[in-house]
C-alpha positions, 0 to 999 in steps of 0.5 A, spaced: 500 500 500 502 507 497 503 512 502 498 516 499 493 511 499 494 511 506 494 518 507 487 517 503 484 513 507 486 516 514 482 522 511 477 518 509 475 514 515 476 521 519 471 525 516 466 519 516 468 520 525 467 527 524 460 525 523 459 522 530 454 518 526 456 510 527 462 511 524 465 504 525 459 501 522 460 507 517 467 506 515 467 498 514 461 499 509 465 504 505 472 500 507 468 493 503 465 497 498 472 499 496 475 493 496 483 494 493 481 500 489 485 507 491 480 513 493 480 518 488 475 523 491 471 523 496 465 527 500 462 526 507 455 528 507 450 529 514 443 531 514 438 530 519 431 530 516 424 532 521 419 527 521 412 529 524 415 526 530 421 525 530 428 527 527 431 523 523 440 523 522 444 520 515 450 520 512 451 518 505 459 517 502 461 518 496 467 515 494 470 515 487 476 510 484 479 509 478 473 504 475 467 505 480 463 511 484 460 509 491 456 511 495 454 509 501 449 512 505 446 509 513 440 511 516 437 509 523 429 506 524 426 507 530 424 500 532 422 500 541 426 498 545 433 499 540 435 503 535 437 499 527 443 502 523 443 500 517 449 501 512 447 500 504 452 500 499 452 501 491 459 500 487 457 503 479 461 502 474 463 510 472 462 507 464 455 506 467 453 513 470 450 517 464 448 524 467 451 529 473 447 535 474 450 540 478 446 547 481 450 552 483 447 557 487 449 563 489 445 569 494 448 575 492 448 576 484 454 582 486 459 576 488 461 569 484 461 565 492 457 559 491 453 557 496 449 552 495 451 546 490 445 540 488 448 535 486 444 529 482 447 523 478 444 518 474 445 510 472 439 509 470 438 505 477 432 509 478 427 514 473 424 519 476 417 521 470 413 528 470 408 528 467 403 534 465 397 533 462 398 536 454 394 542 451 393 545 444 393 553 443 385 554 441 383 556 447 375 553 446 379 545 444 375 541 449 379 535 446 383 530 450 390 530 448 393 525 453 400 527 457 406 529 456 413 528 460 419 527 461 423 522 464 430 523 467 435 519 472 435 520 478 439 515 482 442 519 488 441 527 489 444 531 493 444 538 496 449 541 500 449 549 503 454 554 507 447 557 511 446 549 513 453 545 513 458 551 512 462 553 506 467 548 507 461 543 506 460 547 498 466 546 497 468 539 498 462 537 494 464 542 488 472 538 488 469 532 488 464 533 482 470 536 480 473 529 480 467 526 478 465 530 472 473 528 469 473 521 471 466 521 467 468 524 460 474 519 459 
């Protein structure tokens, strides 16, 4: 193992502790997901969501090797008298992903300082169709003509936000879908 894999490793298994969120449980999912392969890139993404009554904590990694993009994402459910954690992992071939849309967004149009970064990549696990019912321009057509849609890929999105995890957290996201965007054109 290189010095530099190891330098990578180490910063990766101590963001995923900065999380607080079940790191061991974490790390291992990420780890075993990598197998041998180098991590390239990665990001470390909290959120707590808020149900009607209860409030939810995930962490979703995203990893980038030279063959693969991963993601790993962990998640609690209540289930009296404990709490289940559960880690899922996804290892896609990066020949597979067929679309990274990156939102950049900004506060004050008077500067260029992004500050919030939405993230969607698609593989074609999941489709996600709109559909709206379709018209004509004659204002008195009573006609049914059907819907219209669009269907897009959208297998894992992700929003980040200087207001709510920081600028730092913008700006690790906008490196890593730097890294992704490149290892995704060859």
């Amino acid at each position: 193992m290189s010095m530099s894999r190891l330098k990578d490793e180490v910063e990766l298994r101590q963001a995923i502790e900065a999380t607080g969120y079940h790191p061991a449980l974490v790390a291992d999912a990420v780890a075993s997901a990598l197998g041998r392969e180098t991590c390239l890139a990665y990001v470390v993404h909290q959120e707590t969501t808020f149900d009607s009554q209860e409030v939810r904590r995930h962490v979703t990694v995203l990893a980038l090797t030279h063959t693969r993009f991963i993601v790993a994402h962990a998640d609690e459910q209540d289930s009296a008298p404990t709490t289940r954690v559960t880690a899922t992992t996804e290892a896609v071939p990066l020949h597979q992903i067929n679309s990274v849309v990156v939102s950049r967004t900004i506060s004050d149009a008077t500067t260029s300082i992004v500050d919030e970064v939405l993230l969607t990549i698609g593989w074609g696990g999941v489709s996600r169709i709109e559909l709206d019912p379709a018209g004509c321009d004659d204002p008195n057509c009573e006609a049914d003509h059907g819907y219209a849609g669009a269907v897009s890929s959208d297998d894992l999105q992700i929003r980040v936000a200087a207001a709510a995890e920081g600028r730092e957290a913008v700006l690790r996201l906008l490196t890593f879908v730097d890294a992704l965007s490149a290892a995704t054109s060859r």
